[in-house]
DRENDO-1510 file (C-alpha; in Angstrom, 1 decimal, always signed):
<recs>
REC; n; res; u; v; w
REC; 1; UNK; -12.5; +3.3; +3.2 .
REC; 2; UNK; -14.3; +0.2; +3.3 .
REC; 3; UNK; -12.7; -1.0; +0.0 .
REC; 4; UNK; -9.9; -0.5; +1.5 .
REC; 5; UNK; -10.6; -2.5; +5.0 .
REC; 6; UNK; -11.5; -5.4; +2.5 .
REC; 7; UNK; -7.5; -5.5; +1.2 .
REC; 8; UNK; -6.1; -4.6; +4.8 .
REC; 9; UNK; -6.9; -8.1; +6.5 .
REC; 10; UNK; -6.0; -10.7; +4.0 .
REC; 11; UNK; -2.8; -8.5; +3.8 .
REC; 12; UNK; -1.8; -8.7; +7.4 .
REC; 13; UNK; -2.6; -12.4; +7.3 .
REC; 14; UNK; +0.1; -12.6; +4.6 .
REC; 15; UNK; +2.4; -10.4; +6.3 .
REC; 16; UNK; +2.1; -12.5; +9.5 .
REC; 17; UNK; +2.6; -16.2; +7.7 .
REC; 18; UNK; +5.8; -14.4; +5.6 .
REC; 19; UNK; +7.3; -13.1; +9.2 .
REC; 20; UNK; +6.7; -16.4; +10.1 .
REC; 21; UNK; +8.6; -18.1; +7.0 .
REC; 22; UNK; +11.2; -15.5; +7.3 .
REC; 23; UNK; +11.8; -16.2; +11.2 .
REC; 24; UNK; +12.4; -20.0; +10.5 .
REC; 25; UNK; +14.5; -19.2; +7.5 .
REC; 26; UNK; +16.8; -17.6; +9.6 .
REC; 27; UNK; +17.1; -19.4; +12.8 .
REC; 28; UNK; +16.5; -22.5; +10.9 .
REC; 29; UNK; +16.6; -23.6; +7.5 .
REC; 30; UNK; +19.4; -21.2; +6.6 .
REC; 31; UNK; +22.2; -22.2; +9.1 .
REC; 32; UNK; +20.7; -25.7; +9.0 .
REC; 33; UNK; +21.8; -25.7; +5.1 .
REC; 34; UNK; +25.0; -23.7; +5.4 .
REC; 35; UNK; +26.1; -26.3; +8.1 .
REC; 36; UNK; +25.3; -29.0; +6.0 .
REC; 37; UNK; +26.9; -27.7; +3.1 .
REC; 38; UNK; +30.4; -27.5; +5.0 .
REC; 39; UNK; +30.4; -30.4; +6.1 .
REC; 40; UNK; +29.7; -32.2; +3.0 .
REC; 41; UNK; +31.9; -29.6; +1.0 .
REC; 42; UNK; +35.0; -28.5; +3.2 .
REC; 43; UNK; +35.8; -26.3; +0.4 .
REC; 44; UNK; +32.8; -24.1; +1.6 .
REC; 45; UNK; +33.5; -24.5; +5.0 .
REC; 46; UNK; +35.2; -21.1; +5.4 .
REC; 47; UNK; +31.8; -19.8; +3.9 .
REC; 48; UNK; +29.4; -21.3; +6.1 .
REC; 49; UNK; +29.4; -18.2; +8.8 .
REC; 50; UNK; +29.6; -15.6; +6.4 .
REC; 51; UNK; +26.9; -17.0; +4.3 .
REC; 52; UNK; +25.1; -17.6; +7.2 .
REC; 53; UNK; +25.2; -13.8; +8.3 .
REC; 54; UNK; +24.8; -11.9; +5.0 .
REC; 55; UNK; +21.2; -14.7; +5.2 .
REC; 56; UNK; +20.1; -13.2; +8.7 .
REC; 57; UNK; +21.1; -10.0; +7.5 .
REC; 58; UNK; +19.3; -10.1; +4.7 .
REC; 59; UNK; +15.9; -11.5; +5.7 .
REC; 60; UNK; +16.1; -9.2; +8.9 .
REC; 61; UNK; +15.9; -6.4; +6.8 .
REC; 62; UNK; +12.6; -8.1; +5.0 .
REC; 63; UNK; +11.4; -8.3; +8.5 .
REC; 64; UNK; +11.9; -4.5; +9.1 .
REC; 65; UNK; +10.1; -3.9; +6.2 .
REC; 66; UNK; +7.2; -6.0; +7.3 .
REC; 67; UNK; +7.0; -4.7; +10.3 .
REC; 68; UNK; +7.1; -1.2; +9.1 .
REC; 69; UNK; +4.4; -2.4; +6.8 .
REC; 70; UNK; +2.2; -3.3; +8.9 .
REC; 71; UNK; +2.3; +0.0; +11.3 .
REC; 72; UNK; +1.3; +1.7; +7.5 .
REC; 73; UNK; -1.7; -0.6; +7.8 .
REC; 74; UNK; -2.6; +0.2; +10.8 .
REC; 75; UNK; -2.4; +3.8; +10.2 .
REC; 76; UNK; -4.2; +3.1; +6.8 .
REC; 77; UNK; -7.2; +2.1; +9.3 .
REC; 78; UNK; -7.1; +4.6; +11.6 .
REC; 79; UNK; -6.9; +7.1; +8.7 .
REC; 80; UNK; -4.0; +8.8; +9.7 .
REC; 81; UNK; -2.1; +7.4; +6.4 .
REC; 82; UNK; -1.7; +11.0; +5.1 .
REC; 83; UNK; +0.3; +11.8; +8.5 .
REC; 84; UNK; +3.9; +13.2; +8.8 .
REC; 85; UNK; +4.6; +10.3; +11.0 .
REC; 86; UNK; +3.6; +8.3; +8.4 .
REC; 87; UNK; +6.7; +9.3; +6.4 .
REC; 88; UNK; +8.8; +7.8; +9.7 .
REC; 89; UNK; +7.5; +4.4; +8.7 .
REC; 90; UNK; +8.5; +4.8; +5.2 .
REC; 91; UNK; +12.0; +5.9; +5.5 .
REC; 92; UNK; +12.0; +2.7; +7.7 .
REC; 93; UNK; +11.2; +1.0; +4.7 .
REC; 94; UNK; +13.8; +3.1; +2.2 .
REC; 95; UNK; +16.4; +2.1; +4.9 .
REC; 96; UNK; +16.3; -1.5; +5.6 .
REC; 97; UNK; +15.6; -1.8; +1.6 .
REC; 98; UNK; +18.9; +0.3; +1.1 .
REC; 99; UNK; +20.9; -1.1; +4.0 .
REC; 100; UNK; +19.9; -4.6; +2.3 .
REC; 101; UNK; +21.5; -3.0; -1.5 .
REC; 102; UNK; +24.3; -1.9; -0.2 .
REC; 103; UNK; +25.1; -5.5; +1.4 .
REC; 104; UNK; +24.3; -6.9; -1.8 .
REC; 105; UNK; +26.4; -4.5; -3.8 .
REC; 106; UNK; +29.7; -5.5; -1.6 .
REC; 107; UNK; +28.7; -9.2; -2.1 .
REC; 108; UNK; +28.5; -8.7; -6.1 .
REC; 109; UNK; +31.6; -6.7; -6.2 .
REC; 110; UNK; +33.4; -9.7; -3.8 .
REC; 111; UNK; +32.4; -12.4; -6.1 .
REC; 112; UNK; +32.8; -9.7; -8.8 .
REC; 113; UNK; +36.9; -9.6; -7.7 .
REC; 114; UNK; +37.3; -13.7; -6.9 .
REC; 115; UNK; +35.3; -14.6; -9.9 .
REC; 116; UNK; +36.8; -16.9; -12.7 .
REC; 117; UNK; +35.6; -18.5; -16.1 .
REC; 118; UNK; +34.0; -21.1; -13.4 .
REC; 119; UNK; +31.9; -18.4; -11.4 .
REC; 120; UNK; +31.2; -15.8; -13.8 .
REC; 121; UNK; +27.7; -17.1; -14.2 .
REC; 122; UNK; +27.0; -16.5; -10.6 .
REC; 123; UNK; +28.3; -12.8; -11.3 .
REC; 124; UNK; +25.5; -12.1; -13.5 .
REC; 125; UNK; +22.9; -14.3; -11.9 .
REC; 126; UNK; +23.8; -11.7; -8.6 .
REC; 127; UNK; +22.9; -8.3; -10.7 .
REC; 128; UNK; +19.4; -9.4; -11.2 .
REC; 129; UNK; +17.9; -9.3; -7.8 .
REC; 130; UNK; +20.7; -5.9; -7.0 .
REC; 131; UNK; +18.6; -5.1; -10.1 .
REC; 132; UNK; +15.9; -5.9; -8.5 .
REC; 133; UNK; +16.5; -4.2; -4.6 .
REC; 134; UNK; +17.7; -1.2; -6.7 .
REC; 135; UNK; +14.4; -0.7; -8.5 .
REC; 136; UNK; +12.4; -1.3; -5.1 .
REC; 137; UNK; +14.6; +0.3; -3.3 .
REC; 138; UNK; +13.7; +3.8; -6.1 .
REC; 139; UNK; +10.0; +3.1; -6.1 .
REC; 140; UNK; +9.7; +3.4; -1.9 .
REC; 141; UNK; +11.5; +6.8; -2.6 .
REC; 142; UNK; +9.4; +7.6; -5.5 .
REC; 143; UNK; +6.5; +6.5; -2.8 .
REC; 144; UNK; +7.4; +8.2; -0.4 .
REC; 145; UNK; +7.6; +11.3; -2.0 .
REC; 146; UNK; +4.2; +11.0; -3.1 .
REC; 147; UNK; +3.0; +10.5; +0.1 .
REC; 148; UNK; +4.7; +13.5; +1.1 .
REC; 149; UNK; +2.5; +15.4; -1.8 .
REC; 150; UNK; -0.4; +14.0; -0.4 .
REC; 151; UNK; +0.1; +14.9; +3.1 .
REC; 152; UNK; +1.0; +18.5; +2.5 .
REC; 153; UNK; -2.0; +18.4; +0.4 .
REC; 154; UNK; -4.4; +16.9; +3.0 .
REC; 155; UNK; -3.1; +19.3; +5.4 .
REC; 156; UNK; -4.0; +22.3; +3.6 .
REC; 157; UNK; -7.2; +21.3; +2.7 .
REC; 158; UNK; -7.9; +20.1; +6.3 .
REC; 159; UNK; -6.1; +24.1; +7.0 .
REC; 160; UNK; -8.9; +25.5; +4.4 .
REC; 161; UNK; -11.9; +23.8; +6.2 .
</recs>
């Protein structure tokens, strides 16, 4: 696997820096802007915990996945990929992506029931990335279900030898 080694360590680097971003988004910037925005909009103010919530929410669920990421990696270097332990990590993924899409759905559907000729727009601008989550969200499954192909298959070969 030494191909594979090369792709592993640049990847945790990046995994480390976006944890990093993601961590300041959402004890930071996030609340930081939502604050700001109240009190220069008291229109918004009602939205500012809210808002500020469904953000945490959603990048702690990016952090789940990195951090279920990175155990893959780890087991990618060990060579115990093709594990069925390995599968745990996975549906850690598939969850916190689906936890994540369901959020987003309710959020869609509430700006879907208060929307006017105004905020329309912002309706369809919010199916993209529920487009987007959705089609993730399908290829971890699709993923995971390979990698439960190739673990049976390493198994019996590893039974055979």
């Amino acid at each position: 696997m030494p191909r594979v080694e090369r792709v592993v360590i640049p990847l945790r680097i990046c995994l480390v820096v976006l944890f990093a971003v993601l961590v300041v988004f959402q004890t930071l910037s996030f609340p930081g802007q939502f604050a700001a925005r109240a009190a220069e909009s008291p229109q918004f103010a009602p939205l500012r915990w809210p808002a500020t919530a469904l953000a945490a929410f959603w990048l702690l669920c990016a952090e789940v996945v990195i951090v279920a990421t990175w155990a893959l990696l780890s087991r990618v270097r060990a060579d115990r990929i093709f594990t069925t332990s390995s599968l745990v990590w996975v549906d850690v993924i598939v969850g916190a992506i689906a936890a994540a899409w369901v959020v987003l759905v309710g959020v869609v559907a509430w700006v879907g029931s208060v929307a006017d000729e105004e905020r329309g727009p912002v309706m369809l601008l919010l199916l993209v990335p529920t487009l987007v989550v959705a089609v993730v969200g399908l290829l971890m499954v699709v993923m995971r279900a390979l990698l439960r192909a190739a673990t049976t298959l390493r198994t019996d070969m590893d039974a055979v030898i």
